[in-house]
C-alpha distance (Angstrom), angle and dihedral (degrees) to the residues before:
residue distance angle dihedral
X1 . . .
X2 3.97 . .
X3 3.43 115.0 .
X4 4.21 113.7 -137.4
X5 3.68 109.3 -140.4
X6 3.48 98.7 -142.6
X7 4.17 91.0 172.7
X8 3.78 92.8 68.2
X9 4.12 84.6 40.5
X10 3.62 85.0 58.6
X11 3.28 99.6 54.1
X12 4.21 100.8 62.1
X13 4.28 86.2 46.1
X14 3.81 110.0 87.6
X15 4.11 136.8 -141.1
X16 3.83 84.1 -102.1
X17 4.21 138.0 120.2
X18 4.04 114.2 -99.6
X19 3.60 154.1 94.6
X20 3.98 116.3 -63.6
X21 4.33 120.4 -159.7
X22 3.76 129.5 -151.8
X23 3.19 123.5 -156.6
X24 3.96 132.8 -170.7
X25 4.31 133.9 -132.6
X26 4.05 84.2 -85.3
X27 3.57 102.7 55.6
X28 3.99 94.2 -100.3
X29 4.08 122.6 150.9
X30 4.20 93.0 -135.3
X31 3.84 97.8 168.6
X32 3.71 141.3 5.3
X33 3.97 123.6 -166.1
X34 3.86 131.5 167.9
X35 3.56 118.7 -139.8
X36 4.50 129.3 -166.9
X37 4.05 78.1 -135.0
X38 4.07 115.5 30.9
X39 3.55 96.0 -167.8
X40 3.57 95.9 50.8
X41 3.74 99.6 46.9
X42 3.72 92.7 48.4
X43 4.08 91.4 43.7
X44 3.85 84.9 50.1
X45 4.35 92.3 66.5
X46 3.24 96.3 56.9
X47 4.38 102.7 39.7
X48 3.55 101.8 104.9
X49 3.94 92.9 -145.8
X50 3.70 84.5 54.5
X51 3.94 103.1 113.6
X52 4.09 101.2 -121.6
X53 3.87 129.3 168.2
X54 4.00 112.3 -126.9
X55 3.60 99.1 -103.9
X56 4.27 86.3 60.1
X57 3.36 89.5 50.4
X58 4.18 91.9 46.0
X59 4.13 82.8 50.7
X60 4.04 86.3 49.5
X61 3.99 87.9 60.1
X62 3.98 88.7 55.1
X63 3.65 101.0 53.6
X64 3.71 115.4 106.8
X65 3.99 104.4 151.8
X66 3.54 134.0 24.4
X67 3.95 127.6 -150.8
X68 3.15 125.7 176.8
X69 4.26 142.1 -169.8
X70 3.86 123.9 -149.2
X71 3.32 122.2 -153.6
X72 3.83 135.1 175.2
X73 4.02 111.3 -109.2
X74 4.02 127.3 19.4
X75 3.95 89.4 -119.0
X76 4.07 80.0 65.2
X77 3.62 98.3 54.7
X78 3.61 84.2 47.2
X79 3.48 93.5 64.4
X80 3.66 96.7 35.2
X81 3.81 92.4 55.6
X82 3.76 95.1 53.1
X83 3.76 94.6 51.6
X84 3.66 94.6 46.8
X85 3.83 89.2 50.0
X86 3.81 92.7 50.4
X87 3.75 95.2 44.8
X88 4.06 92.3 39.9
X89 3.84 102.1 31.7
X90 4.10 92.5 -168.7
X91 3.47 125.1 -161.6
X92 4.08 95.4 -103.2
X93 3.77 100.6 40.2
X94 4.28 123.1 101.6
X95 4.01 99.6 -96.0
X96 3.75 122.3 -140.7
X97 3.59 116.6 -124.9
X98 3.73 98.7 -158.3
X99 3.87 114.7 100.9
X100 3.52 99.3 156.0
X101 3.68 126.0 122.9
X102 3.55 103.3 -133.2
X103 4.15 123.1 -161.0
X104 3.69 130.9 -123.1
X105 3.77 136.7 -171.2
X106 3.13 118.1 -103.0
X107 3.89 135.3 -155.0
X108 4.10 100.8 -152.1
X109 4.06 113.0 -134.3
X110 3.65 93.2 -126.2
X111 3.90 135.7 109.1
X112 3.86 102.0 -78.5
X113 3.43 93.2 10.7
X114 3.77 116.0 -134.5
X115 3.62 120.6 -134.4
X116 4.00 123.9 -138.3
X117 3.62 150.2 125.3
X118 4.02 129.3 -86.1
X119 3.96 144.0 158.6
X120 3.59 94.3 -154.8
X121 4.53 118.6 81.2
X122 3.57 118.0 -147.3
X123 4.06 115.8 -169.6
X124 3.89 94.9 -141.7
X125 4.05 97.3 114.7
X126 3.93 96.7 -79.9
X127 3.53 114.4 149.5
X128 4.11 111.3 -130.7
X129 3.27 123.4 -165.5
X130 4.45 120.0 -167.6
X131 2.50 132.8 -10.9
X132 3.92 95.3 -134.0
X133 3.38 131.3 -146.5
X134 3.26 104.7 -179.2
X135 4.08 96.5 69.7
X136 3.74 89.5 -170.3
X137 4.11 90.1 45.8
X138 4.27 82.1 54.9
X139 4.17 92.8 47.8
X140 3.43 95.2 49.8
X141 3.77 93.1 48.7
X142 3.69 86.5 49.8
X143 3.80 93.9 56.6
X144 3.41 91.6 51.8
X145 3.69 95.4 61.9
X146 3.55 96.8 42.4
X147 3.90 86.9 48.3
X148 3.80 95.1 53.4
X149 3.66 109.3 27.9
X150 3.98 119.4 42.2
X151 3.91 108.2 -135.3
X152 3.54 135.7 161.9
X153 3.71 133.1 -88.5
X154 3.48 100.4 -173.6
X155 3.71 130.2 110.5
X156 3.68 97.6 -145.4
X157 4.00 119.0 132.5
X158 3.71 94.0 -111.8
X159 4.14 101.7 -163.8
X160 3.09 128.6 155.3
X161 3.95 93.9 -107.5
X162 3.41 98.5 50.9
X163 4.31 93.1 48.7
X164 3.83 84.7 51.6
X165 3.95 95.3 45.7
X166 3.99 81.7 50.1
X167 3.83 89.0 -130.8
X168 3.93 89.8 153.4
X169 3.71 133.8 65.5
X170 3.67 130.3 -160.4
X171 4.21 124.9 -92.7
X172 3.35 130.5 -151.6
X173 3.64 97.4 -90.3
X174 3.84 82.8 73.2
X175 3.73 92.2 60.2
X176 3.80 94.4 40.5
X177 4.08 82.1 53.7
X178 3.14 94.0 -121.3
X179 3.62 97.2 123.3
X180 3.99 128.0 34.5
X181 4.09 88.8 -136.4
X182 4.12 104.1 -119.2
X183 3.84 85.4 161.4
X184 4.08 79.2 83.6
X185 3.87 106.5 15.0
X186 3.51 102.9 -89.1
X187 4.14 85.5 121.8
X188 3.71 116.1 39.4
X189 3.88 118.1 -141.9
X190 3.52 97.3 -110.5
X191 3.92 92.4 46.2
X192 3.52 86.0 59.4
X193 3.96 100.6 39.7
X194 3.74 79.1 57.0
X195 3.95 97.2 59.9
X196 4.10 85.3 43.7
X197 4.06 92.8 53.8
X198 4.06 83.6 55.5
X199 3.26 100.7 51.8
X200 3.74 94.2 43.7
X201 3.70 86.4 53.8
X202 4.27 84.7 47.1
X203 3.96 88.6 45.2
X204 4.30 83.7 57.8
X205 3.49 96.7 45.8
X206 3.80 93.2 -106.0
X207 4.39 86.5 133.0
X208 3.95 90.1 131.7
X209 4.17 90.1 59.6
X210 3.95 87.7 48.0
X211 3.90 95.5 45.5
X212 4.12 88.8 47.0
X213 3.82 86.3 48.0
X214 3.79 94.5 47.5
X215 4.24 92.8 49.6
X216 3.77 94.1 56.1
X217 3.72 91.0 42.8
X218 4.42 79.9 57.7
X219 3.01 88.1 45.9
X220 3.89 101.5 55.6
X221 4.35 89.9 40.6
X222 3.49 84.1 55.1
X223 3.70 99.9 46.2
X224 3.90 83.8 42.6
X225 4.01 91.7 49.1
X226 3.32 91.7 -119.1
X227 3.49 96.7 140.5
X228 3.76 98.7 167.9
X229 3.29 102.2 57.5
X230 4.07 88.8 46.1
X231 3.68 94.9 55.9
X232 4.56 84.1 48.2
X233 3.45 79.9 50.2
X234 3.49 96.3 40.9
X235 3.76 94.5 50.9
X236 4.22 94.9 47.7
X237 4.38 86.2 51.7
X238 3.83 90.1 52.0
X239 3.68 89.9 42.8
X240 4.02 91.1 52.6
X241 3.76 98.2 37.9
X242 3.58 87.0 61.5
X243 3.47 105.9 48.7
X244 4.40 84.2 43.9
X245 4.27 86.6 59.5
X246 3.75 87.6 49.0
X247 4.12 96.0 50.8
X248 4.06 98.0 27.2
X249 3.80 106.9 104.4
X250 3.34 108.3 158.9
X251 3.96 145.3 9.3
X252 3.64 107.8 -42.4
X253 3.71 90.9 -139.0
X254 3.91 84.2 78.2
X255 3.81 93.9 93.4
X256 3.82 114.2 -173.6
X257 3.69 113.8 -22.0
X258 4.18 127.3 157.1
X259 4.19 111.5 -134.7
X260 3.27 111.6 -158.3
X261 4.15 125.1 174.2
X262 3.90 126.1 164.4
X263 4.19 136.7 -149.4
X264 3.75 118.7 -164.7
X265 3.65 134.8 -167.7
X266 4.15 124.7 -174.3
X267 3.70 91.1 -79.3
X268 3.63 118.6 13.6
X269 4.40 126.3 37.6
X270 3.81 125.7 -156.5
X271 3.63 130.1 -147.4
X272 3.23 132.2 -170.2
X273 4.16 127.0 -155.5
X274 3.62 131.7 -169.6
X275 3.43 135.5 174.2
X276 3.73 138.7 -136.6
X277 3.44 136.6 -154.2
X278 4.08 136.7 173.4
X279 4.75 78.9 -30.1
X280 4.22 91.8 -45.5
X281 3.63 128.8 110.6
X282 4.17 101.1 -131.5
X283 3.37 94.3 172.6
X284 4.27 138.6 14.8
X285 3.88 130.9 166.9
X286 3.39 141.8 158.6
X287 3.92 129.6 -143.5
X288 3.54 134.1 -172.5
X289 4.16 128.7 -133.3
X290 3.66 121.8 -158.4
X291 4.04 111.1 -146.7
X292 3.80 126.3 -119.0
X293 3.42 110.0 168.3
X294 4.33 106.3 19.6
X295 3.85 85.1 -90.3
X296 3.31 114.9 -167.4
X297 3.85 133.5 -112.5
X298 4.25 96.4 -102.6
X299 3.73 85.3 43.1
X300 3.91 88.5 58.3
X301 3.35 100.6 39.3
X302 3.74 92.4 42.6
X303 3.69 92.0 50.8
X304 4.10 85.2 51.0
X305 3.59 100.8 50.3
X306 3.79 91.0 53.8
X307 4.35 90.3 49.0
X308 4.23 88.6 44.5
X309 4.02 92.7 49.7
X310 3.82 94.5 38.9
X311 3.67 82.1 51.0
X312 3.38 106.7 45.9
X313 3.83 96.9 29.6
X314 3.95 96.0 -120.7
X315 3.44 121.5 -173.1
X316 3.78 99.9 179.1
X317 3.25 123.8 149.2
X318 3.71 97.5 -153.8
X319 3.98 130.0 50.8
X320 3.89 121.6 -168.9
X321 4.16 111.0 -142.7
X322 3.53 127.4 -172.6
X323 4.58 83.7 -139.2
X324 3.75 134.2 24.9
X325 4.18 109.5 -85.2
X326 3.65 133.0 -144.2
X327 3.34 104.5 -116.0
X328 3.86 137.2 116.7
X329 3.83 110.5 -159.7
X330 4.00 122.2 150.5
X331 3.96 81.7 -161.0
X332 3.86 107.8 58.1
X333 3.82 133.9 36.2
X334 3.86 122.2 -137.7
X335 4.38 104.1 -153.9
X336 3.46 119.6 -176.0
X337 3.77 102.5 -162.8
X338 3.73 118.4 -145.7
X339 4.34 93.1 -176.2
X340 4.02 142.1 -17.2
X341 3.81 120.4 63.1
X342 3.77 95.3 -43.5
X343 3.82 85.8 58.6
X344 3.86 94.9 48.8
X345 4.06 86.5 43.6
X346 3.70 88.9 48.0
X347 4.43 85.8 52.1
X348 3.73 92.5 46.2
X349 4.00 93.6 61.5
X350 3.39 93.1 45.4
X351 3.80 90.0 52.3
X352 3.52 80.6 59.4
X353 3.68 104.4 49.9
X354 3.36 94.9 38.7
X355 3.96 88.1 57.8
X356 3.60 95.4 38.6
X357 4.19 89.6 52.8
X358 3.89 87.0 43.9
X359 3.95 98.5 55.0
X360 4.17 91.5 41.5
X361 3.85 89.7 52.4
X362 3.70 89.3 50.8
X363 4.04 98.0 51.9
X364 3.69 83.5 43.9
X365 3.78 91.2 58.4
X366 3.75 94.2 37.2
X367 3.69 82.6 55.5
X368 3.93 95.3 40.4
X369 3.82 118.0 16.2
X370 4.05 89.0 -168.7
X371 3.72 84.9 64.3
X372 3.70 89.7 68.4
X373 3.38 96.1 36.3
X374 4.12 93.0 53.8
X375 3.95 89.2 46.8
X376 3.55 96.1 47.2
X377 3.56 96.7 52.8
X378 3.58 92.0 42.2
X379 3.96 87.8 56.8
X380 3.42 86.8 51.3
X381 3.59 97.5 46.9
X382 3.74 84.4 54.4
X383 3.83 97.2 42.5
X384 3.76 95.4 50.6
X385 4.01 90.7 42.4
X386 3.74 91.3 -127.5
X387 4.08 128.7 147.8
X388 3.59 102.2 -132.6
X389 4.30 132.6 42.7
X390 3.66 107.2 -92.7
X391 3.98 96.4 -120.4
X392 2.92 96.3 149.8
X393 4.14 122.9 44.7
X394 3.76 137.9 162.2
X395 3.64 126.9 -166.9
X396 4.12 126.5 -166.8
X397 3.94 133.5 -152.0
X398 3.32 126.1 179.2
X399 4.30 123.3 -148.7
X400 3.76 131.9 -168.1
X401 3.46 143.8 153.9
X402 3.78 123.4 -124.8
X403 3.58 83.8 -39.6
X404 4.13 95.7 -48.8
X405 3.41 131.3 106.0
X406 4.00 99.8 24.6
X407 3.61 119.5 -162.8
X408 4.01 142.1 169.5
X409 4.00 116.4 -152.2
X410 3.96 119.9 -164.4
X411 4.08 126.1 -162.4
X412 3.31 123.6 -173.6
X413 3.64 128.2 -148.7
X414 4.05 121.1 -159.2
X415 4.01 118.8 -159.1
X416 4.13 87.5 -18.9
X417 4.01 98.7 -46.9
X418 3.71 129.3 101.0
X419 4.08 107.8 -103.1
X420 3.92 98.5 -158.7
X421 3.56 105.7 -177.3
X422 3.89 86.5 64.4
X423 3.77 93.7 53.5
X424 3.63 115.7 112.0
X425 3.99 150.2 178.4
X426 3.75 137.0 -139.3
X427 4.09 125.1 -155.5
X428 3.67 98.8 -146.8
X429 4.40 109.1 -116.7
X430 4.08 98.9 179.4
X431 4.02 107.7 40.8
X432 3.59 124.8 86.4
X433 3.71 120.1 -166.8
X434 3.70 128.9 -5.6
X435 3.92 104.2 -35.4
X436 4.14 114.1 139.0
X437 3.60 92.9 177.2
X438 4.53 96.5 56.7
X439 4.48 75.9 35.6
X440 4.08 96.9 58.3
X441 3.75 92.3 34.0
X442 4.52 94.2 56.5
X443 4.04 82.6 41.2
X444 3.86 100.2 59.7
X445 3.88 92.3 30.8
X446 4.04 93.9 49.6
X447 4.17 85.0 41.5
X448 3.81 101.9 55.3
X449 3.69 100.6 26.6
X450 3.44 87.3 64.1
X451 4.02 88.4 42.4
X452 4.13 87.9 57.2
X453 3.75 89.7 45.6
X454 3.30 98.1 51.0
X455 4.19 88.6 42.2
X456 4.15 88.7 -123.9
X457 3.89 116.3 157.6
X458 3.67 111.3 -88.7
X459 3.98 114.1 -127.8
X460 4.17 124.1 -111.0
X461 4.08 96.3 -133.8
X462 3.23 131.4 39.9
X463 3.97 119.0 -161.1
X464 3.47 120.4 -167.4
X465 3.89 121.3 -170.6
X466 3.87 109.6 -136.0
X467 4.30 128.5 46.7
X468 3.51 125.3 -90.0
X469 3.66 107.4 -47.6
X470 4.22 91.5 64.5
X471 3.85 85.3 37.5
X472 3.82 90.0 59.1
X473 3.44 94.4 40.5
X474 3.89 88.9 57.4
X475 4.18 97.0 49.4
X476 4.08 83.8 56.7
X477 3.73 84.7 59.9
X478 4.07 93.7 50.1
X479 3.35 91.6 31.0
X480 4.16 83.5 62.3
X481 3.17 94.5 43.3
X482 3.70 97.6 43.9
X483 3.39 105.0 -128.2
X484 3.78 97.9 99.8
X485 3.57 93.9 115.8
X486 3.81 94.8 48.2
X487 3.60 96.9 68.2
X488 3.88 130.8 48.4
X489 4.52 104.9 -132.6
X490 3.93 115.7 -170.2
X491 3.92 122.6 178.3
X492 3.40 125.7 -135.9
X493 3.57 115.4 -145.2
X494 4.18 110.3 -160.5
X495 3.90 107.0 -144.2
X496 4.13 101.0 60.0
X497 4.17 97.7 7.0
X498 3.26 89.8 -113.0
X499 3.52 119.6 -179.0
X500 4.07 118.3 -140.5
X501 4.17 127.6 -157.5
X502 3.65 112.8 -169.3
X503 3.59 112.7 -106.2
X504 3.61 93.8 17.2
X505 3.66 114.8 114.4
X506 3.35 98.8 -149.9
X507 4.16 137.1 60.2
X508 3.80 119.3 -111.7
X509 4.19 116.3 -126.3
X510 3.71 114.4 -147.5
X511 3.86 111.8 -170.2
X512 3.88 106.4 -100.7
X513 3.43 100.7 -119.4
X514 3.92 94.2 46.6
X515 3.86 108.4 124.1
X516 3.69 83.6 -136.0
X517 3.39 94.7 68.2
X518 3.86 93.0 37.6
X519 4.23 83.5 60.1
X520 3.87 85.4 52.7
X521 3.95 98.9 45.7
X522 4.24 87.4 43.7
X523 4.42 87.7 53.6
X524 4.00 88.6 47.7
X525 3.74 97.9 39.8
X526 4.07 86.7 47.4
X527 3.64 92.5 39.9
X528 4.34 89.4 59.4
X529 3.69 89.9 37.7
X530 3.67 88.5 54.7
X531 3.82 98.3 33.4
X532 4.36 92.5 47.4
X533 3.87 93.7 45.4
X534 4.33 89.3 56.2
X535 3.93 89.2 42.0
X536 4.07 92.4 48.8
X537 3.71 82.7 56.1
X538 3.43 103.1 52.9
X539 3.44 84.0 33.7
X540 3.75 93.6 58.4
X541 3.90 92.8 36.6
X542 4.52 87.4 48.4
X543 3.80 82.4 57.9
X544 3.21 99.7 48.9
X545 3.73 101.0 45.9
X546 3.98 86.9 45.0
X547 4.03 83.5 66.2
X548 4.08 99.7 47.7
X549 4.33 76.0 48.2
X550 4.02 86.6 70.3
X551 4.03 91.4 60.5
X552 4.10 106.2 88.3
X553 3.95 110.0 -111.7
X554 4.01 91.6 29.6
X555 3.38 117.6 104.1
X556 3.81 134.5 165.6
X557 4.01 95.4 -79.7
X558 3.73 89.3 48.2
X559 3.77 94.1 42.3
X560 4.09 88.7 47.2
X561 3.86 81.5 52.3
X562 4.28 103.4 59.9
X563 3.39 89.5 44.9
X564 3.06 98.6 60.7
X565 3.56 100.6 40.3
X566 4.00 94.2 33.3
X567 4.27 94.2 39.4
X568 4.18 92.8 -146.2
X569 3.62 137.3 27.9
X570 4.05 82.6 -117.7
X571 3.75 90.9 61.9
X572 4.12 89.6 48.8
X573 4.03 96.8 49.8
X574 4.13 84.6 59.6
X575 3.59 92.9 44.6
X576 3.80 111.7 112.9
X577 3.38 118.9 -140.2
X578 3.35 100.1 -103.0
X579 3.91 90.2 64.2
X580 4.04 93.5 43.6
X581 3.84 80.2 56.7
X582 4.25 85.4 60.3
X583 3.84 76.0 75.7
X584 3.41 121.4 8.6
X585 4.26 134.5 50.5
X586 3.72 116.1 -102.3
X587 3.47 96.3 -101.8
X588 4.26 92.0 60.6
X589 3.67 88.1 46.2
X590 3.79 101.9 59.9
X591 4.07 83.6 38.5
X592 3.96 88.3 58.5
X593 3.78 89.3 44.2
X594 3.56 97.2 51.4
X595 3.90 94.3 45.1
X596 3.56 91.3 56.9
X597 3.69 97.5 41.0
X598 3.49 89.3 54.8
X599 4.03 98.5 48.3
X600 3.84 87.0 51.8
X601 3.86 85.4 59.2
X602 3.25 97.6 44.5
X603 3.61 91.4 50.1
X604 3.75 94.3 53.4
């Protein structure tokens, strides 16, 4: 294999802001990245102390040429990066799920300019305003401006000339009043550029200027006793008003801000953008980002913000992050709110993320179950700071009754379901009396000594129902058997879920609505299910045997013996003798008779 000398690479890249390429053996761009210092950035790939996940380093292997773009500020190779990504898409580089062609409003370059929706951009001096994701968010918008100011629909060339030469007629629109009829000066120009002004200004979020222009102009009709045109008035402010206390979300001093928050998972990130104008949200959308190289969250969300302003031409000066971001621009302000309206803006979009990322993982999973399963144990994994996916887990609970009847349950999960026909029970041989600690300790020894004997694949987690006295008593076990090292053990203590590491002083808090936990509290809760339904039937059966014990000649053996055979005590008191003698000596037979023969008198 050729080996890239990336030291004499090095030395033609200089200590400068811009947008580095790599490039593999056939001539393929594979990833692009823009760095405040090229040198630096490129140097850091190929350091060997330099801390990089495996995929990096399997990236590192590929590299064959680098080429590289300077530019004069970070903020520009932020720019320049994103736009070569899109337009390149290589191999390494975050991919944007989003191939959607989204629609926008646009405001036609024409003489009374028509008003309407489209997917498709023409450069010929329109003005476009979205795009929208929300399709619904767009119609509704749309209404309202038909609703409130009367515009045409028509495609006719409306000049000057042809109005004068009285080339056009009016439609029907006209007589529904849905138009003001410019095709034959009914609506002057200006009139009409008037009506397009406020709806730009509605179209930006500026409603609040409109609705303060549109009370004085009530005002003045009705000082004027012009009561017609203040009740058309009237009827466009109420119209507007409403739809303002359906969008307004926050303080309207908040003039034009971006939000932007972000929810990852092991392979794909989610950000969410929204944006504010004059205290409305005009425009919100989330996109989704599948991972290539275990980017990291500022990465993402850097990488977003540049797509969401390229794409919806924002010039704000100010962008709300959920973190602090790496980037020196005199032009633009990064806030991370801790409270007020920039807070509660800040919440809202990551409602929205967090929503959006919960409903793709599900129709992934619907699609795919292993998806779930692989990101579930990975969270756990995670969670439970372990070094391997807990495939494989067992979880023990031990039952007794007032001391009596002591037994140990296991269930087994495999890759975060229950795996029943692997479940098992122990009768406890070497504890006398009520002791849980000497109980747990025979029921993990007896469980994987048997496991090494019999060469079967040891679990990855270990959860033990009780706190730290049954935990301990399980590591002696291990630690006899040697294995305690091979296998992570928690305890779960019941009262505050507390999670328990041996040798660690203090309990472990998972968040309660973690699904890691929820994995945990489904192993105990099917681990005492399992473990109280074998002790009521020994428990049932010990009773039972302790009654045929009160007959003379029938002892425990005996006793162990017709139940077995017989199933119930009922089932024994209508045995003749003839069938007691299937399993007892004459003399225990007649004894067994009489017994019961003399109850049912007694009885009656």
């Amino acid at each position: 294999m050729e080996i890239f000398d990336y030291k004499a690479a090095l030395k033609n890249i200089p200590h400068k802001p811009g947008v580095y390429q790599y490039w593999n053996a056939d001539n393929e761009l594979i990833y692009i990245g823009k760095a405040k210092d090229l040198r630096n950035r490129v140097g850091s790939y190929f350091n060997k102390d330099h801390n990089i996940n495996a995929k990096t380093k399997v990236l590192v292997t590929k590299i064959r040429n680098i080429t590289f773009t300077i530019v004069d500020t970070e903020v520009d190779a932020w720019l320049l990066e994103n736009s070569l990504i899109k337009k390149h898409q290589p191999r390494y580089n975050v991919l944007l799920k989003d191939d959607k062609t989204y629609p926008w409003i646009i405001i036609k370059n024409e003489n009374y300019p028509r008003i309407y929706w489209t997917r498709t951009i023409v450069r010929d001096g329109s003005k476009y305003l979205g795009p929208y994701a929300s399709v619904s968010m767009m119609h509704a918008i749309l209404s309202l401006i038909r609703e409130t100011y009367p515009l045409r629909t028509c495609s006719l060339p409306l000049t000057p000339k042809n109005i004068d030469a009285g080339k056009f007629k009016v439609c029907l629109e006209y007589q529904l009043g849905n138009c003001k009829g410019p095709c034959q000066n009914y609506q002057t120009e200006d009139d009409y550029a008037h009506n397009i002004e406020e709806i730009k200004d509605i179209l930006n979020g500026k409603i609040s200027a409109v609705i303060r222009t549109l009370k004085a102009d009530i005002e003045n009709a009705a000082t004027n006793m012009n009561f017609e045109l203040a009740h058309r008035l009237k009827r466009k402010f109420d119209l507007l008003e409403n739809y303002q206390s359906k969008s307004t979300v926050v303080n309207s001093s908040i003039t034009d801000i971006d939000v932007f928050s972000i929810a990852s998972e092991e392979k794909y990130a989610f950000v969410n953008f929204l944006k504010v104008m004059n205290g409305t949200i005009i425009q919100t959308q989330t996109i989704e980002l599948k991972k290539r190289l275990d980017e990291d969250d500022e990465d993402l969300l850097t990488f977003a913000i540049t797509e969401f302003r390229n794409r919806y031409s924002s010039q704000s000066k100010e962008i709300i992050v959920p973190f602090d971001i790496d980037l020196d621009d005199a032009n633009i302000k990064f806030t991370v709110p801790k409270l007020g309206e920039k807070k509660k803006l800040l919440d809202l979009s990551q409602k929205n993320v967090t929503f959006f990322k919960r409903d793709k993982i599900e129709q992934y999973e619907k699609l795919n179950p292993e998806v779930r399963s692989e990101r579930l144990l990975t969270q756990m994994m995670k969670d439970l700071r372990m070094n391997q996916l807990p495939r494989h887990i067992e979880c023990f609970d031990n039952s007794n009754f007032q001391g009596k009847y002591p037994v140990s349950a296991i269930v087994v999960f495999r890759d975060g379901k229950p795996s029943k026909k692997d479940y098992r029970h122990f009768n406890v041989k070497t504890v006398e009396g009520p002791n849980d600690f000497a109980t747990m300790e025979e029921a993990v020894h007896r469980r994987y000594r048997r496991m090494l004997d019999e060469g079967t694949e040891l679990p990855q987690l270990i959860v033990i129902d009780g706190g730290k006295g049954q935990l301990s008593s399980a590591l002696k076990s291990l630690k006899l058997l040697g294995i305690e090292k091979q296998i992570t053990v928690i305890g779960i203590a019941k009262r505050l879920e507390e999670l328990f590491y041996p040798g660690d002083q203090y309990p472990m808090y998972l968040d309660k609505k973690s699904e890691t936990l929820k994995v945990i509290q489904y192993l105990r809760d099917e681990a005492h299910r399992f473990g109280i339904t074998f002790h009521r039937k020994k428990r049932d059966k010990g009773t039972l045997a302790t009654e045929l014990e009160l007959i003379d000649g029938i002892g425990k053996t005996s006793a162990d013996k017709l139940l077995k055979y017989f199933k119930s005590v009922k089932k024994i008191q209508l045995a003749t003798e003839d069938e007691l003698l299937e399993v007892v000596n004459t003399k225990q037979a007649k004894a067994i008779t009489a017994y019961f023969t003399n109850n049912k008198a007694t009885n009656e």
